[in-house]
DOBA-104876 format. One record per residue (C-alpha): x, y, z. Coordinates in steps of 0.25 Angstrom, whole numbers, plus 5000, padded with zeros to 4 digits. Layout:
// DOBA-104876
XYZ/...
END
This chain:
// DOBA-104876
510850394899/511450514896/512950554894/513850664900/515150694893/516450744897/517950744895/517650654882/516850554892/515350514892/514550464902/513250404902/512450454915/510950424919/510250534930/509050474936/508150564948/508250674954/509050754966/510250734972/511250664962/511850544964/513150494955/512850344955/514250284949/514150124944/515250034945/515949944935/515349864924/513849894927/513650044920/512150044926/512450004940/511550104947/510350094937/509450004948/509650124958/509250224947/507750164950/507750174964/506650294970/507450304981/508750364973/508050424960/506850484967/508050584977/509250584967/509850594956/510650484951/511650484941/512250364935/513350344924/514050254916/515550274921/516550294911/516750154905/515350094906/513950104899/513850214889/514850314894/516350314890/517350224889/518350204901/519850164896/520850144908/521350194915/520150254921/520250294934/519350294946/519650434948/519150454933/517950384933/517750494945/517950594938/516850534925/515950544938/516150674942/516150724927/514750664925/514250754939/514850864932/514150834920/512850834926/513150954936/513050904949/514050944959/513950874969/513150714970/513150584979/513850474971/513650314971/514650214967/514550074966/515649974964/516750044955/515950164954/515850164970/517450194968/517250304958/516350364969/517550354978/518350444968/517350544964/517150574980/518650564985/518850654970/517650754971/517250764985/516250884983/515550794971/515250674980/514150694991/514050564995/514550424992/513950304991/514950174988/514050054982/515149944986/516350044979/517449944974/518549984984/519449864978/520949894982/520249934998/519649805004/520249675007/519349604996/519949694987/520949594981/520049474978/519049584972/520249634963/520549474960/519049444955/519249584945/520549534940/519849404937/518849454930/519549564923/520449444916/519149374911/518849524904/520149544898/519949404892/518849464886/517749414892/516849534897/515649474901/516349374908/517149454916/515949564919/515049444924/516149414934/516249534940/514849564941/514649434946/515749434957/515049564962/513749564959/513449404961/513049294951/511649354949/511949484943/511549464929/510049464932/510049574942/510949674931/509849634921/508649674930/509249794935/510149854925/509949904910/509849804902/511249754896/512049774909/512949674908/513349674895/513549834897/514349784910/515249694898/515549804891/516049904902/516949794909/517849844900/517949964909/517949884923/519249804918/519949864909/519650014916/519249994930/519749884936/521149964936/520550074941/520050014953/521149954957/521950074955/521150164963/521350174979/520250194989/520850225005/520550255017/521050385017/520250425004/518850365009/519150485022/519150575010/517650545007/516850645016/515550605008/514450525014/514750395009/513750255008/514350125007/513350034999/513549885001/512749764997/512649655007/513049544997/514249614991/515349514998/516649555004/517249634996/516149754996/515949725011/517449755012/517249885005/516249935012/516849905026/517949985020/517050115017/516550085032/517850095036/518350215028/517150295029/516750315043/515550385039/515150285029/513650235026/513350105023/512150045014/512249895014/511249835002/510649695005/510549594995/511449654985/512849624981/513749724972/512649744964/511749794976/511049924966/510649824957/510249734969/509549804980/509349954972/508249994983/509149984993/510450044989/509550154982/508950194995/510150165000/511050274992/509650374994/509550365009/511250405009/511050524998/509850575005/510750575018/511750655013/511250755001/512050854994/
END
């Protein structure tokens, strides 16, 4: 990977194909979430993808709290910067799906389309409260110390009991262990964040770009609640709904979501 630095900060960033770029943004715990779609033809052989270690994971710098939403924008826009390119389409899945948000409501002009792999829109949905419960839960058994315990939880409440085998096949090796490691982050960093951060109505009339709502068909009530929500809030919203996957659906269906994301970027170019 190669690193960019600025303001005293370092972030490790991958570029893989060529043409239009795309600012792919990872969510919490797994630094290399994106990695299965950086093999797909479809997306490498028209763009070029850009993943990164947000601040807090992998190999770039530590994230100490409070670190806002807005901030971890701001790392996202710094790294654009850094590699010169004005203008980009931008996917976030999960957490990262929320720093999408905040980078297009932040820098309009930056952002030429948007596509929300199941964003973790917690404080507006109905399931919000019980998904809030089950991270309080599992934040309790981290601060006792126990970070593998608690990161196996987590991932799989949202990702199902099976994920171990299907992060070894598809991920770098050591994923989990990294995943450990940067739970640090997702507790004692972004777990405030996110519930500090407010996402309404009236903000989502703000977002002129095109936008794709990326949905896994196993994903249960609490991403379906989110999506409806987007459905709701963005009139002109486009929908990719992924079969066979959960939460995990890059990692457990790449081909389509890769087409997927394609056929939306092709449709609305810079």
């Amino acid at each position: 990977m190669q690193t960019a630095y600025f303001d005293g900060v370092e972030l490790k960033y991958r570029v893989v194909g060529s043409g239009e770029p795309v600012l792919l943004i990872h969510g919490g715990f797994i630094a290399d979430t994106f990695v299965p779609l950086l093999a797909e033809p479809r997306l490498v052989g028209s763009y070029r993808l850009i993943a990164y270690h947000r601040r807090g994971y992998g190999g770039s710098s530590r994230a100490t709290a409070p670190f806002t939403i807005r901030q971890q924008a701001d790392d996202a826009r710094a790294l654009l910067r850094h590699l010169g390119i004005p203008r980009a389409h931008v996917a976030g899945h999960s957490y990262g799906g929320v720093i999408a948000i905040q980078l297009s409501l932040d820098t309009p002009g930056l952002v030429a389309s948007l596509a929300l792999l199941e964003p973790a829109l917690v404080a507006s949905v109905p399931s919000g409260p019980t998904f809030l419960k089950m991270l309080d839960s599992v934040q309790a058994t981290h601060q006792r110390g126990d970070r593998a315990g608690a990161t196996d939880a987590f991932l799989t409440e949202v990702m199902g009991p099976g994920y171990r085998p299907l992060l070894e096949k598809v991920l770098p090796p050591g994923a989990f262990e990294l995943a450990v490691v940067d739970s640090d982050t997702c507790f004692g960093v972004e777990l405030e964040a996110l519930q500090r951060w407010s996402f309404t109505a009236e903000d989502a009339t703000r977002i002129q770009q095109p936008v794709l709502s990326v949905i896994g068909d196993e994903s249960g009530p609490f991403f379906d609640e989110i999506h409806s929500l987007l459905k709701q809030w963005i009139p002109r919203l486009e929908e990719l709904a992924v079969p066979h996957a959960n939460h995990a659906l890059q990692y457990m269906n790449p081909g389509t979501v890769a087409d997927g994301l394609a056929g939306f970027f092709d449709d609305h170019g810079l």
